[in-house]
GUBAFI-899457 format. One line per field, with one value per residue (C-alpha): x, y, z; residue in one letter; residue number from 1. Coordinates in Angstrom, 1 decimal, decimal comma, padded with zeros to 4 digits. Layout:
<nodes>
xx <- (X_...)
yy <- (Y_...)
zz <- (Z_...)
aa <- (A_...)
i <- (NUM_...)
</nodes>
This chain:
<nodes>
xx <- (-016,7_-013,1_-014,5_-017,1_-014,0_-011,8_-014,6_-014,2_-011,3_-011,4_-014,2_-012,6_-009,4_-012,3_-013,3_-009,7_-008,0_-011,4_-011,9_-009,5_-011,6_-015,4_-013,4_-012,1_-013,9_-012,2_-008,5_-007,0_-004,9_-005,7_-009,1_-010,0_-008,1_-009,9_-012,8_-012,5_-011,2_-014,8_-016,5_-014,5_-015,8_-019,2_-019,4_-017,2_-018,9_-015,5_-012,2_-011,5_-009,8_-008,7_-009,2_-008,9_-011,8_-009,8_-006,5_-004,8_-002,4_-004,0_-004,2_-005,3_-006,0_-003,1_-003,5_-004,7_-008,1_-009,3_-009,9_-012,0_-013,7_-014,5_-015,6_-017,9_-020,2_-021,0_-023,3_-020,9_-022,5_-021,7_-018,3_-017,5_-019,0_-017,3_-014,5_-012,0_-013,7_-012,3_-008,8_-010,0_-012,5_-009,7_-007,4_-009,9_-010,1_-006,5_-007,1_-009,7_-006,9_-004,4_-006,9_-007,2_-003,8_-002,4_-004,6_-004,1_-000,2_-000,5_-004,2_-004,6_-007,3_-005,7_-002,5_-004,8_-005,9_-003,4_-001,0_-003,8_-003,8_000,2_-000,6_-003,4_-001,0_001,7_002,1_002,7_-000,6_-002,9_-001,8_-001,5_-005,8_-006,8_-007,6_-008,8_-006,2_-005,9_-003,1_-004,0_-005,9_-003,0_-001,5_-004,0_-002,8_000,7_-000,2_-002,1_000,6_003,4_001,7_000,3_004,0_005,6_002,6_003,9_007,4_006,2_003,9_004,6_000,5_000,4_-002,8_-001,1_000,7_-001,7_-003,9_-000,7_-000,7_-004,5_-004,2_-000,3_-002,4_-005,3_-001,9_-000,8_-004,0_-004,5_-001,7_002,0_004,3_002,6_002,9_006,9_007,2_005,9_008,9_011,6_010,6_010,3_013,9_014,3_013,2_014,2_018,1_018,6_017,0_017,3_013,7_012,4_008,7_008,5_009,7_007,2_004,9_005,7_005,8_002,5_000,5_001,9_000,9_-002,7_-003,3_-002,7_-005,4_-007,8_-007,7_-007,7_-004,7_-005,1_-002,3_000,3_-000,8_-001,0_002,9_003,7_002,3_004,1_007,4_006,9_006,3_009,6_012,0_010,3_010,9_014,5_015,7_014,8_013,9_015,7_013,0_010,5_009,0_010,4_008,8_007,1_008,6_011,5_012,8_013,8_012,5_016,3_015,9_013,4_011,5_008,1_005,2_003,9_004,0_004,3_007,4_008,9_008,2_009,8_012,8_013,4_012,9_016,0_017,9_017,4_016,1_016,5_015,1_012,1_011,4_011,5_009,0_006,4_006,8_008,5_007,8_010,2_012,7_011,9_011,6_015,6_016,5_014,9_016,7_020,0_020,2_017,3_017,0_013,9_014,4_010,1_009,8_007,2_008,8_011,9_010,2_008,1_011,1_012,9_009,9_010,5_014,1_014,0_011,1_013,2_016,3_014,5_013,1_016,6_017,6_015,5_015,8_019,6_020,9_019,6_019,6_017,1_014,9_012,5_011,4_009,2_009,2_011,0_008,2_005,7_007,8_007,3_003,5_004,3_005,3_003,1_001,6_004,3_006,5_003,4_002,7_006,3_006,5_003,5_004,9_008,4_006,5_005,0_007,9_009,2_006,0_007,4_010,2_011,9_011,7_008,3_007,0_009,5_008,7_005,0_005,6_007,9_005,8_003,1_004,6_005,6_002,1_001,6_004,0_002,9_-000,8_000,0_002,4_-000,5_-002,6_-000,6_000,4_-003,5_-004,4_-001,7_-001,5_-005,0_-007,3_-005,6_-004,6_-005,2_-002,9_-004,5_-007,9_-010,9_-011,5_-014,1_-012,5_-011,6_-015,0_-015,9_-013,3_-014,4_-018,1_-016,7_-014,3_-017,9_-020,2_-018,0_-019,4_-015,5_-013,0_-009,5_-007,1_-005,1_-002,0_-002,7_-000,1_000,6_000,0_-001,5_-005,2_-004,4_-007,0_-009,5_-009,8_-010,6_-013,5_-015,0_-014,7_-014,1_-012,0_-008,9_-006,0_-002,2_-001,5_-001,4_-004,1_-002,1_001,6_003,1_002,8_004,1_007,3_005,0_004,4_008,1_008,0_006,3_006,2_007,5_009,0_009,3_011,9_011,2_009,5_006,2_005,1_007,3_005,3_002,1_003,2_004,6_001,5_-001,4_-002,5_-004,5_-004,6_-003,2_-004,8_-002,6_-003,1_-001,1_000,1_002,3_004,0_003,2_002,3_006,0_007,7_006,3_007,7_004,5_005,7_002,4_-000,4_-004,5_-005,7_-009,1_-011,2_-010,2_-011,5_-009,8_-005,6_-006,9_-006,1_-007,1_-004,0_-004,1_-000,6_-000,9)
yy <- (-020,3_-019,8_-017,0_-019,5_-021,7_-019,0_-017,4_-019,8_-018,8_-015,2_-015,3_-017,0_-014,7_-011,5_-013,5_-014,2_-010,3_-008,9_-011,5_-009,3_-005,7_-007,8_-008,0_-004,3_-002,6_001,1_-000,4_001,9_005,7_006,2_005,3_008,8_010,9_009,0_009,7_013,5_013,7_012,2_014,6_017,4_015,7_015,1_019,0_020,3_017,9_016,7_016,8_018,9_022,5_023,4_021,4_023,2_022,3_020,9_021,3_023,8_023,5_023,4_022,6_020,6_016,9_015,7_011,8_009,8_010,0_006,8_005,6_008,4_008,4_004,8_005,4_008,5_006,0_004,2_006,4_007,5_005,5_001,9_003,6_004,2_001,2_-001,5_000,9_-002,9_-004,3_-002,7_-004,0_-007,4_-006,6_-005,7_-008,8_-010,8_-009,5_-010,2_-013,9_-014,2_-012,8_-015,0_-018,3_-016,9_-016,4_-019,6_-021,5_-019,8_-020,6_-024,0_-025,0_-027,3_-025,8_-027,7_-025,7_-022,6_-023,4_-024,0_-020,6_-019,3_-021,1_-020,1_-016,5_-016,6_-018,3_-015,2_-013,1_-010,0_-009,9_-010,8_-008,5_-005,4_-006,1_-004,8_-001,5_001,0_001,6_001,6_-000,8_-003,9_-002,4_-000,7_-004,8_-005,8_-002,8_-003,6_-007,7_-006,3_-003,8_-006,7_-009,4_-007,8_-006,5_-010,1_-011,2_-008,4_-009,8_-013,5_-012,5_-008,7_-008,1_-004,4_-004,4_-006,0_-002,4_-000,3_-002,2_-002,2_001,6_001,8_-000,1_001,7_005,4_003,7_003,0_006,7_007,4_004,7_003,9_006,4_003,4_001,3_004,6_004,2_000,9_001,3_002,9_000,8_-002,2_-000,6_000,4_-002,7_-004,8_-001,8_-002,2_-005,4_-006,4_-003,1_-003,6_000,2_-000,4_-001,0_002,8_003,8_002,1_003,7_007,2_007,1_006,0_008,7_011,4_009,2_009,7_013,6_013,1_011,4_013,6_016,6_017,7_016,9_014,1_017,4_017,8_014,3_014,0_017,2_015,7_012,7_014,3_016,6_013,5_011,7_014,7_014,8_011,3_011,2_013,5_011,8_008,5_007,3_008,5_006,8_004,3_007,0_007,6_011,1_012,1_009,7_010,1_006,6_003,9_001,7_004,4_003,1_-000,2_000,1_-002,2_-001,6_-004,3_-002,4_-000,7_-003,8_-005,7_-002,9_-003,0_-007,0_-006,4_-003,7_-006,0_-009,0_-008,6_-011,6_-013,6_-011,7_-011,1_-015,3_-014,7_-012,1_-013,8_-017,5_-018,2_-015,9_-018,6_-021,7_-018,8_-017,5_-021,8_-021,9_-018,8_-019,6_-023,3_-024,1_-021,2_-021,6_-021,4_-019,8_-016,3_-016,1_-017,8_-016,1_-012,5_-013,7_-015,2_-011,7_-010,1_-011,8_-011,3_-007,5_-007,1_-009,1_-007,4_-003,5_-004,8_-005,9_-002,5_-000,2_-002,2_-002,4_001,0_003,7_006,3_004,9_004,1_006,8_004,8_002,1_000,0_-003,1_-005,7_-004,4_-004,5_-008,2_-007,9_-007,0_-010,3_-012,6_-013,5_-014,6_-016,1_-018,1_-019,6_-020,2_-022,0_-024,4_-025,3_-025,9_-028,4_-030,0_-030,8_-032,8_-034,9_-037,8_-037,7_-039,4_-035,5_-034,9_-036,3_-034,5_-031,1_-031,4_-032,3_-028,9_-026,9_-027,8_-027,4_-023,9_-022,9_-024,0_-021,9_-019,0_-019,3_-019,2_-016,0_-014,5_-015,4_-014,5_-010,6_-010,5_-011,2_-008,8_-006,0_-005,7_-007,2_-006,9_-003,3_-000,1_002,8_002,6_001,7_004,0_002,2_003,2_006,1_007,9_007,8_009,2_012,0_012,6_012,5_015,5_017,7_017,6_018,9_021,8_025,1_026,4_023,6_023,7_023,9_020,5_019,0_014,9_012,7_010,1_011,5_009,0_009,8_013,5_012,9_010,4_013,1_015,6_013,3_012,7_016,1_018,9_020,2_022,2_019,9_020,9_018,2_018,8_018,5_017,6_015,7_019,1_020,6_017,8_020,0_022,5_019,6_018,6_020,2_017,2_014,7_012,2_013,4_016,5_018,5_021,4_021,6_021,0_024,8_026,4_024,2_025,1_028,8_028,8_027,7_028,9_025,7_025,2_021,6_018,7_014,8_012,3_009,0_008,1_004,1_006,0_008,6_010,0_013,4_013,8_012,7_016,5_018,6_021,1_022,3_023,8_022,0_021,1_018,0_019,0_015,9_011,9_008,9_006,0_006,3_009,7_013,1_016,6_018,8_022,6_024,1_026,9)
zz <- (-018,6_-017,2_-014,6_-013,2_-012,5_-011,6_-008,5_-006,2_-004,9_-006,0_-003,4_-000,8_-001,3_-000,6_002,6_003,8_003,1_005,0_008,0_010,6_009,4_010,1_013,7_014,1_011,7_012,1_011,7_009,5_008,6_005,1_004,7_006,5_004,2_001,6_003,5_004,0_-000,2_-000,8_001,2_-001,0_-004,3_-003,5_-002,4_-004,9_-007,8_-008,9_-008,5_-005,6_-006,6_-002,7_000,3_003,7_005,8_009,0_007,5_008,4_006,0_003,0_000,0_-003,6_-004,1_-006,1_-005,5_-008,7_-009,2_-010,2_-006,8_-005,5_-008,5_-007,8_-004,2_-005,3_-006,9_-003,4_-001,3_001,7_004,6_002,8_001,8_005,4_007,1_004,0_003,0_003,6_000,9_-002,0_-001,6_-001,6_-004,3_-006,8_-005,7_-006,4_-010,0_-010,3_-008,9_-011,9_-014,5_-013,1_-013,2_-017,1_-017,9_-016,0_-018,3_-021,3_-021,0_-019,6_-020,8_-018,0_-015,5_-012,8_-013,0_-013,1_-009,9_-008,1_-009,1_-007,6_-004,7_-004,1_-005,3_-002,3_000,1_-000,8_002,8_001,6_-000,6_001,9_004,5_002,1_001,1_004,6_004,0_001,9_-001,3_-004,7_-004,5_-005,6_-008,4_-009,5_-009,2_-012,0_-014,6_-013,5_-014,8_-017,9_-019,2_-018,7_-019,9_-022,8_-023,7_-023,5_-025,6_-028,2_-028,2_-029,0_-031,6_-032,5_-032,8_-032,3_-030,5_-027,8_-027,8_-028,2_-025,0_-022,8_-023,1_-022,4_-019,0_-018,2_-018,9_-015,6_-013,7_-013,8_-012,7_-010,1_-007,9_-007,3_-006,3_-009,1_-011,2_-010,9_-010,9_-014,0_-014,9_-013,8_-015,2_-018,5_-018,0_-016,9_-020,0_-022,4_-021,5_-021,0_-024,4_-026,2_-026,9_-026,2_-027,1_-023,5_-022,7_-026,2_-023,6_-020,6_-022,4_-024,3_-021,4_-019,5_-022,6_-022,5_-018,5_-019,4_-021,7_-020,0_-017,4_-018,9_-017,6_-014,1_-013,6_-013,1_-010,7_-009,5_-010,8_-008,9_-005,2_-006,8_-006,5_-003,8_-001,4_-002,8_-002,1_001,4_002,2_000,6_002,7_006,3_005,1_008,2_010,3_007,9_011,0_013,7_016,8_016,9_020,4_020,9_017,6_015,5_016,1_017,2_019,9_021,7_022,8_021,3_021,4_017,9_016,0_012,4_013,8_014,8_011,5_009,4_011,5_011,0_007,6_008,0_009,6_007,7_004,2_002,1_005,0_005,6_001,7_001,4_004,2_002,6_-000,6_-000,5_-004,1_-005,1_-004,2_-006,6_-009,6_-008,4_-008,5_-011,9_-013,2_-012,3_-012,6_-015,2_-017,8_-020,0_-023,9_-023,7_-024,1_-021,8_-019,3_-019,7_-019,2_-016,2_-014,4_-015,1_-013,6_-010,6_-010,5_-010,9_-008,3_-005,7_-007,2_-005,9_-002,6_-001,4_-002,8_-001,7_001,8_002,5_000,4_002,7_-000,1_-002,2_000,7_-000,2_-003,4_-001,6_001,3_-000,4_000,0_-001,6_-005,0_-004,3_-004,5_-008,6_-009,0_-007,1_-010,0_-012,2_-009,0_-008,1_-011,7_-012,2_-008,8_-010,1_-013,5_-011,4_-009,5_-012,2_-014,3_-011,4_-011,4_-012,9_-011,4_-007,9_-006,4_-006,9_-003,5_-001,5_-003,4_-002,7_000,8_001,3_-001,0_001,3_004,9_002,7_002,2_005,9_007,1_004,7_005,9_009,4_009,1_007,5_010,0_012,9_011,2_010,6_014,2_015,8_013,0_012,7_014,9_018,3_016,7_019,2_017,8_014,4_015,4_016,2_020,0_022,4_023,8_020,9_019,8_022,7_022,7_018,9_020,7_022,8_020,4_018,1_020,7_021,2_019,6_019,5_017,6_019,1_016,4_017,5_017,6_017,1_018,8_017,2_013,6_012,6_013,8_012,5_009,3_011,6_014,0_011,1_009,7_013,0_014,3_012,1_014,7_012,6_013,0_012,0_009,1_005,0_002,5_-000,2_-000,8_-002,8_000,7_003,3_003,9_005,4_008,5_009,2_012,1_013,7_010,9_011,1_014,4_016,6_015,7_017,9_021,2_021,6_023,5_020,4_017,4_019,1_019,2_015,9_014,0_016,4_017,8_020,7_022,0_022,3_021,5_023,2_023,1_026,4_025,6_022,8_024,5_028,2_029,2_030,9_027,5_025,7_028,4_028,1_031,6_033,1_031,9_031,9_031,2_029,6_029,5_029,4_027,8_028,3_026,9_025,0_026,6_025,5_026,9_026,9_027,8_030,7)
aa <- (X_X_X_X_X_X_X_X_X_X_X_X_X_X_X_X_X_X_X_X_X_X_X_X_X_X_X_X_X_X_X_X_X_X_X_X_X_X_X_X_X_X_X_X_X_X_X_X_X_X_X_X_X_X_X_X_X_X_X_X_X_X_X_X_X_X_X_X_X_X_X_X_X_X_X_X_X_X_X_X_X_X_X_X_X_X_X_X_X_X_X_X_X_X_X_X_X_X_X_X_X_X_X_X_X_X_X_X_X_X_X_X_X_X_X_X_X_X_X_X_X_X_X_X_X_X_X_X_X_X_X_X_X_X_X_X_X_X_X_X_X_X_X_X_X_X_X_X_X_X_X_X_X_X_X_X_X_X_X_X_X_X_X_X_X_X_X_X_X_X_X_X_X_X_X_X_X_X_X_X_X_X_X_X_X_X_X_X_X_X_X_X_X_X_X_X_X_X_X_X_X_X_X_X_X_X_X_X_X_X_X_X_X_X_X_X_X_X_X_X_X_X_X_X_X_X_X_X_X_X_X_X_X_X_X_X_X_X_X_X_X_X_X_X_X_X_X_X_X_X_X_X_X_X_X_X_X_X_X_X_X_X_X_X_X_X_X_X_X_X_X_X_X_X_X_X_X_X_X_X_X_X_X_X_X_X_X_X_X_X_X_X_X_X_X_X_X_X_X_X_X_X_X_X_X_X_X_X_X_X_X_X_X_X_X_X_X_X_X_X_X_X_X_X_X_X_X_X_X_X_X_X_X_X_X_X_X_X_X_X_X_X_X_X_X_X_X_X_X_X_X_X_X_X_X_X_X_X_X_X_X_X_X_X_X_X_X_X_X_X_X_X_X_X_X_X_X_X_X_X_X_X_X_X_X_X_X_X_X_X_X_X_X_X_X_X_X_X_X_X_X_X_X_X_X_X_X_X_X_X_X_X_X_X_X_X_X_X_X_X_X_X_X_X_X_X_X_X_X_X_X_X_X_X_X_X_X_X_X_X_X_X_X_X_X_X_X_X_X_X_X_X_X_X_X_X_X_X_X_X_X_X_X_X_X_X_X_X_X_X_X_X_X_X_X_X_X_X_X_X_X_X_X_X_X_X_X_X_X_X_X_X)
i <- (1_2_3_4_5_6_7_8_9_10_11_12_13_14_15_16_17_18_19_20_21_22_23_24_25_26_27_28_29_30_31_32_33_34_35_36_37_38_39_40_41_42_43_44_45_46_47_48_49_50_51_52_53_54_55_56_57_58_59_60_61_62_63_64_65_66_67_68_69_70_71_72_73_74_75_76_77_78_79_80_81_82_83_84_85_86_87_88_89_90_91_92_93_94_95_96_97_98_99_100_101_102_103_104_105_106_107_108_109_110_111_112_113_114_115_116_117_118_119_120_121_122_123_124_125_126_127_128_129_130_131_132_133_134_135_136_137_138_139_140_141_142_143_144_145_146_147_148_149_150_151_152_153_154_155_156_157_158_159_160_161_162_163_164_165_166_167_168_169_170_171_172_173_174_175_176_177_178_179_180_181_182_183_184_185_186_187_188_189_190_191_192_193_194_195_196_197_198_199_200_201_202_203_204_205_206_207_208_209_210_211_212_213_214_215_216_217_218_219_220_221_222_223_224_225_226_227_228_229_230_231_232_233_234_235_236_237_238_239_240_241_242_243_244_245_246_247_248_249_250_251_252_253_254_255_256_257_258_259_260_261_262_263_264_265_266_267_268_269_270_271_272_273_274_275_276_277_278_279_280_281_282_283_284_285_286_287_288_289_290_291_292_293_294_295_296_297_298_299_300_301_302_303_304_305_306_307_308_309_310_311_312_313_314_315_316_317_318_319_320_321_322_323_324_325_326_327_328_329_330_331_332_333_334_335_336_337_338_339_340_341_342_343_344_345_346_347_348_349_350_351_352_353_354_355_356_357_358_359_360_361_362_363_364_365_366_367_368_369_370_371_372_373_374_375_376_377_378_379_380_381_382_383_384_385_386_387_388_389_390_391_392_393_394_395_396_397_398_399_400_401_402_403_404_405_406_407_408_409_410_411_412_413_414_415_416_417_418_419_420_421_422_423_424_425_426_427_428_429_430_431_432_433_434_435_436_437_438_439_440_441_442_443_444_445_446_447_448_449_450_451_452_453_454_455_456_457_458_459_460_461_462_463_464_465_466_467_468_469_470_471_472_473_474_475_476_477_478_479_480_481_482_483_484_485_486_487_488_489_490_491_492)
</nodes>
């Protein structure tokens, strides 16, 4: 009965995060990579041992399984055409286990309705649920493992144990940055309690996911690592541009690259942005301490998550562990419920009129910021989007009966151009084997004649309103064919 009350706005939430992709329906980088890893499994019947078709460097799929495994049960067309849907799918399985779990602490279905209604109204949520990822269902194992534990601590049930290391084995298996997450907020909770059930936790369902996979997540666990050492090293180039070099370089119309550099320059501001109920839960910890356990633990939560996004925002050398934000999207949950039981117990008193009047011009502002990133990051999107003319460039590269081996500028339609193609195309098949791209990812670091010479390639696709012909300094070349801002260049 608490589902039937807890769909309406699950549904909604599915309608709202997929809105911008019924718009401009090929937004999107990862989803073809995802796209190309299912053609591997269908053909390989399983995981896939080696992956090389179109990459030339090669390699084996060491991302976490569950997802593709998920995807390989939708025939491919409806995978490709609805791919935006899963995200929102998944979140909206979380809204139904936050409706549950708001009104099994408060038993007031009322309450449970509105944490949702905050949680929905959270920026950063809504805007991460465009595409294609396992992220949000790597949310829901994050809110089951936690839960479940703070559930052990009030009542020291063992089962609540044993099902916390069920669902943390389906996050090591789901989702990397919810994989070590994972891990800090067990360290978290274990130190500052010296409760270490929460590491027994962590350290079982990492045994389990070896398990359950037969062995497989070492692999997963070595791509795992192999992209953090890559990233700690020129995390500073993280949002660079690939010819200009970073992005405080240059003036650039891209309105990703300018969002992650406001949040560089002004963190706490833009992380009470993506997430402003983090703010009434930071009030309550400091000035109103709860004497609940449950409480306690959730406000923690929501201290340590906005405790690692200023962290891994303002220290550059820990960059490499997450963009900031998102560790916000771990405690949505718990930083929405607390914000609704906050603004209940003023309800009998003198405050409570001006609290719902600012949390309301709050979920006005929050619902137009949303609204406003999802119009200019994703519908009015042309660098990540499959537009006209690359289709017909794609149209082109596929009709001819020798495949240049490419160089894609910008890199971001390296694995779109692969999919659509088949056209060999210089980026890595795997995370263990990213170093092997660094010559142009995530910028250039040589010229562009000596990177083509260097690893054999024979073409160039430019998409011109990123970076103009002059900018590569090819020095004698052909333009091959034209569609709109994408050229085909062949050095002379």
């Amino acid at each position: 009965m608490l589902i039937l009350f807890a769909l309406p706005l699950a549904i909604t939430a599915i309608i709202f995060e997929s809105y911008p992709r019924f718009i401009n329906r090929y937004c999107g980088v990862d989803i073809w990579t995802h796209l190309l890893y299912l053609q591997e499994y269908r053909r390989q019947k399983g995981i896939p041992k080696k992956i090389d078709k179109g990459f030339i460097v090669p390699g084996s799929y060491d991302y976490p399984p569950a997802f593709i495994f998920i995807m390989s049960k939708f025939p491919s067309k409806y995978v490709e055409k609805y791919e935006f849907l899963f995200s929102p799918f998944f979140d909206a399985i979380q809204l139904i286990l936050i409706f549950i779990l708001a009104y099994i602490f408060t038993q007031n279905i009322l309450l449970a309705f509105a944490t949702q209604f905050l949680y929905l109204l959270t920026p950063i949520i809504v805007l991460e649920n465009s595409s294609a990822t396992p992220r949000s269902l790597g949310y829901v194992l994050f809110t089951l493992v936690f839960i479940s534990m703070f559930f052990f601590e009030a009542n020291q049930q063992m089962y609540y144990v044993l099902f916390a290391m069920i669902a943390g084995a389906f996050i090591f298996l789901s989702h990397r940055f919810t994989t070590q997450s994972f891990l800090f907020f067990s360290l978290f909770f274990s130190i500052i309690h010296l409760n270490f059930w929460y590491m027994v936790v962590f350290i079982v369902s990492f045994l389990l996911a070896i398990i359950f996979s037969r062995g497989f997540y070492w692999t997963v666990l070595k791509g795992h690592l192999g992209n953090l050492r890559f990233w700690r090293k020129i995390i500073k180039y993280r949002f660079a541009h690939q010819i200009r070099g970073t992005s405080q370089q240059h003036k650039t119309n891209d309105f990703v690259f300018r969002l992650y550099n406001e949040f560089l320059r002004l963190p706490p501001f833009v992380l009470a942005i993506t997430n402003p109920w983090t703010l009434p839960v930071l009030y309550l910890y400091l000035f109103l301490p709860s004497q609940n356990l449950m409480i306690s633990r959730l406000e923690e939560l929501v201290l340590f998550s906005y405790l690692l996004a200023l962290a891994t925002i303002w220290v550059p050398q820990i960059r490499f562990l997450g963009e900031g934000q998102r560790y916000l999207e771990l405690s949505a949950f718990p930083a929405a419920f607390l914000s609704v039981l906050f603004l209940n117990s003023l309800q009998h008193t003198s405050s409570f009129s001006t609290a719902l009047i600012i949390c309301g011009l709050v979920c006005l502002c929050s619902l137009v910021t949303i609204v406003v990133i999802q119009q200019k990051a994703i519908i009015k999107d042309k660098l990540r989007t499959l537009t006209p003319g690359l289709l017909q460039m794609f149209a082109y590269l596929k009709s001819l009966k020798r495949k240049p081996r490419l160089l894609c500028i910008p890199h971001q339609i390296t694995t779109n151009t692969i999919y659509h193609t088949d056209c060999p195309v210089f980026v890595n098949a795997d995370y263990t084997n990213i170093e092997k791209i660094s010559d142009v990812y995530p910028f250039m670091k040589k010229p562009v004649r000596q990177i083509m010479k260097t690893h054999k390639l024979d073409a160039i696709l430019l998409n011109e309103e990123y970076a103009e012909v002059s900018e590569l300094k090819l020095g004698k070349h052909k333009v091959v064919k034209r569609y709109d801002n994408y050229l085909l260049l062949k050095p002379l």
